[in-house]
C-alpha positions as CSV (number, residue, x, y, z in Angstrom):
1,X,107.7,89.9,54.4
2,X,110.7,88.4,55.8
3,X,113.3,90.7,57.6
4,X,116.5,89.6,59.1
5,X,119.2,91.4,61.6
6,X,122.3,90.2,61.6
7,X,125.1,91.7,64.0
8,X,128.5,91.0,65.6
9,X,130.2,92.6,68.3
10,X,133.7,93.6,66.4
11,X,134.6,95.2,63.4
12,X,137.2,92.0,63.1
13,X,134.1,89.6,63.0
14,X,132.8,90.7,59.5
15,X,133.4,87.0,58.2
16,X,130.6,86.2,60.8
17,X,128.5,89.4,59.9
18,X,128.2,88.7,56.4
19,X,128.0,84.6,57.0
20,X,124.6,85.6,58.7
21,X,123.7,87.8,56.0
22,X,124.3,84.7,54.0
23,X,121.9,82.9,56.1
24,X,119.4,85.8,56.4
25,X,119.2,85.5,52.3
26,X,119.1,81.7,51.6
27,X,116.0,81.9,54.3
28,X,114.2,84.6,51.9
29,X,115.2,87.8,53.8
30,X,113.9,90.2,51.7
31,X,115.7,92.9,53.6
32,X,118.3,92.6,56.0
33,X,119.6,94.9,58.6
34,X,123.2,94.5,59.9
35,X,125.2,96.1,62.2
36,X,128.7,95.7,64.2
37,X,128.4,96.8,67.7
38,X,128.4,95.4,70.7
39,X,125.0,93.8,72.2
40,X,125.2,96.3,75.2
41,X,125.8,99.4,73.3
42,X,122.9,101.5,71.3
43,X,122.0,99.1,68.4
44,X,120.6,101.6,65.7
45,X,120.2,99.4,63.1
46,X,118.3,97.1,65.4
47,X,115.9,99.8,66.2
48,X,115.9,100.5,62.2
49,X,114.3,97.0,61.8
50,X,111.9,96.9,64.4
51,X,110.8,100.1,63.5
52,X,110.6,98.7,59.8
53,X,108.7,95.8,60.3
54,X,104.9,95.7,59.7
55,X,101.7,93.6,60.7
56,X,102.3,89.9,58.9
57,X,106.2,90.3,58.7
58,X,108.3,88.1,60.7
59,X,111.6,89.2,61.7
60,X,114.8,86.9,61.4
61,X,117.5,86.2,62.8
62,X,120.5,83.3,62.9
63,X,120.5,83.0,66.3
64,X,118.8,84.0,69.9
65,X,122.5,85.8,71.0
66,X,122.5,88.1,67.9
67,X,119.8,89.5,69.2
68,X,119.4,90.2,72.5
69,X,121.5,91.0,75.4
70,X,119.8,89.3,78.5
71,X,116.1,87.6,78.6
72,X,114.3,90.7,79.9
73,X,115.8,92.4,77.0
74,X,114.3,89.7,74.6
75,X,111.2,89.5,76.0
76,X,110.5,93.7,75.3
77,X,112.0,92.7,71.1
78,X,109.1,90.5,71.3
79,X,106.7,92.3,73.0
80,X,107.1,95.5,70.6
81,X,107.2,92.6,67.6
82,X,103.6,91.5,69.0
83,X,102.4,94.9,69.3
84,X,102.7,95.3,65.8
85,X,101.7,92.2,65.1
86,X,104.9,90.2,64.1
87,X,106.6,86.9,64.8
88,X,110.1,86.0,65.5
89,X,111.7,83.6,63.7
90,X,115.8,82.0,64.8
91,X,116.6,80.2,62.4
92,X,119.6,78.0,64.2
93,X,118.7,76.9,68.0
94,X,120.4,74.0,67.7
95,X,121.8,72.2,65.3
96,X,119.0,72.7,62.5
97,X,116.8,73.2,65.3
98,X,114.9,76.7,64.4
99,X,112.0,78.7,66.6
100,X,109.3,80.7,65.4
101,X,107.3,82.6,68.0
102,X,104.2,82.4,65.7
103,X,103.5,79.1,67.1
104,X,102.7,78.0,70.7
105,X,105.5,75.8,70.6
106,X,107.7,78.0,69.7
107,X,106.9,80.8,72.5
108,X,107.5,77.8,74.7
109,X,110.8,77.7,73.5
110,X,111.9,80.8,73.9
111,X,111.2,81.8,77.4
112,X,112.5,78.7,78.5
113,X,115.9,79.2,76.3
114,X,116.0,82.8,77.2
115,X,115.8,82.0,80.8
116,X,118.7,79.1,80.8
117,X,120.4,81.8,78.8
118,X,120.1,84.3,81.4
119,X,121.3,81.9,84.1
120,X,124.2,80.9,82.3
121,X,125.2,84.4,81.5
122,X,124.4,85.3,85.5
123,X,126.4,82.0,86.9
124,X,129.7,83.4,84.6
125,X,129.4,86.7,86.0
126,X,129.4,85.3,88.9
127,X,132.5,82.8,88.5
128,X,134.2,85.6,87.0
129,X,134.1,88.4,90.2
130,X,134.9,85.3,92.4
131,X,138.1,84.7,90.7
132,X,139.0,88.4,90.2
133,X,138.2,88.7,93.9
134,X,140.3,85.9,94.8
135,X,143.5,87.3,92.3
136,X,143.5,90.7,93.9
137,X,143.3,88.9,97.3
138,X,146.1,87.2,96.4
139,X,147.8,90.1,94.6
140,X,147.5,88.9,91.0
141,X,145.2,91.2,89.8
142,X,145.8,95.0,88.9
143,X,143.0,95.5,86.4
144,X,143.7,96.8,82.4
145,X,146.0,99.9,82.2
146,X,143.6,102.9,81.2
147,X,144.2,102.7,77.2
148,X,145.1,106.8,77.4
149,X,148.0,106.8,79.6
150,X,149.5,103.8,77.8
151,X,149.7,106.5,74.9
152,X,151.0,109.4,76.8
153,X,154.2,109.7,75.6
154,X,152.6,109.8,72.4
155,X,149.5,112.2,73.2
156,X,152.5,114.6,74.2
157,X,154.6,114.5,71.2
158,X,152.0,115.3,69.1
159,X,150.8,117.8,71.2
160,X,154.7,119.3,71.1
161,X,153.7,119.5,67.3
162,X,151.1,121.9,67.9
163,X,148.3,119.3,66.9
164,X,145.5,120.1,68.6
165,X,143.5,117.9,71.1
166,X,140.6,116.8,69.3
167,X,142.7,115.5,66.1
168,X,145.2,113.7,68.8
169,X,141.9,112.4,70.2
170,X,141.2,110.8,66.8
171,X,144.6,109.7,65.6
172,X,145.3,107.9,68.9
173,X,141.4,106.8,69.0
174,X,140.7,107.6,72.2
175,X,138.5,110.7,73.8
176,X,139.1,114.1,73.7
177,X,138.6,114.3,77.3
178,X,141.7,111.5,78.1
179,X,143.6,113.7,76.1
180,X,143.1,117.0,78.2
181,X,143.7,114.4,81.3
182,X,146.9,113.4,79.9
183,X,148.4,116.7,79.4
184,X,146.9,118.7,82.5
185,X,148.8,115.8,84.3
186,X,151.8,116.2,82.3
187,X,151.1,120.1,83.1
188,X,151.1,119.5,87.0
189,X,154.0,117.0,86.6
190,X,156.4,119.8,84.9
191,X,154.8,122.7,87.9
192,X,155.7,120.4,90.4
193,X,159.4,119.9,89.1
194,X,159.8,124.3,88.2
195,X,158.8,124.8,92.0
């Protein structure tokens, strides 16, 4: 049996989600797991399909990035597909290029794409703490305002309206816990101006 995984990292990307679902099909996916989370948060329907898959299947995917997050993450997808006796198969490398780790070839393949993969990932990691070192050297960088206190005017309005924490939480889409932050500053703030 053939059994595909497709995922994308946004809920915005669901032209891409259901493009590789698209893909998954034409390639005779008889079932086909899909999910929208990012590759470096708990991927449930990930776990749903290797838990699925059986001795003989061979698990599908569009591409090597869909699927894991770094090479030693990719190497323990295989190694739990070979314990159970599956192969891998990505169906675009490059170009029309596909792998399938049921070969020798195409175990080849991937450990030598997975490791330029990791290096690539490693060497923009790299350029990228470089240049944020060199902005806040030079005073350019101040980092992302914290999502909650952008909304504080707004966490206490609603709170003004007797809404409770939790359901600001969820209206503004952020955690409960920002929220109680929010206000026991705002708390402090209006102690500090009755003393």
């Amino acid at each position: 049996m053939l059994v595909g995984y497709a995922r994308t990292s946004t809920a915005g990307q669901i032209a891409g989600l259901e493009a590789q679902e698209r893909e998954l099909r034409a390639a005779g996916c008889d079932k086909v797991f899909r999910e929208q989370v990012s590759s470096v948060a708990e991927r449930q329907q990930l776990e749903a399909a290797l838990d699925y898959v059986r001795e003989g299947d061979s698990f599908t995917v569009t591409k090597l990035d869909r699927l894991a997050r770094s090479v030693g993450d990719l190497l323990a997808i295989v190694s739990r597909l070979e314990a159970k006796g599956v192969s891998l198969r990505v169906l675009s490398m490059s170009g029309t290029q596909s792998l399938d780790t049921s070969t020798a070839t195409g175990r080849l393949m991937l450990s030598v794409i997975g490791a330029v993969g990791q290096a690539e990932r490693e060497a923009m990691l790299e350029r990228q703490r470089e240049g944020i070192a060199k902005a806040k050297h030079e005073g350019r960088y101040k980092g992302r305002v914290p999502t909650a206190r952008r909304k504080a005017d707004e966490i206490i309005r609603l709170k003004e309206e007797g809404v409770r924490p939790s359901e600001i939480a969820s209206r503004l889409g952020i955690g409960r816990a920002s929220v109680y932050r929010v206000l026991g500053e705002q708390r402090d703030r209006d102690q500090r101006m009755a003393a």
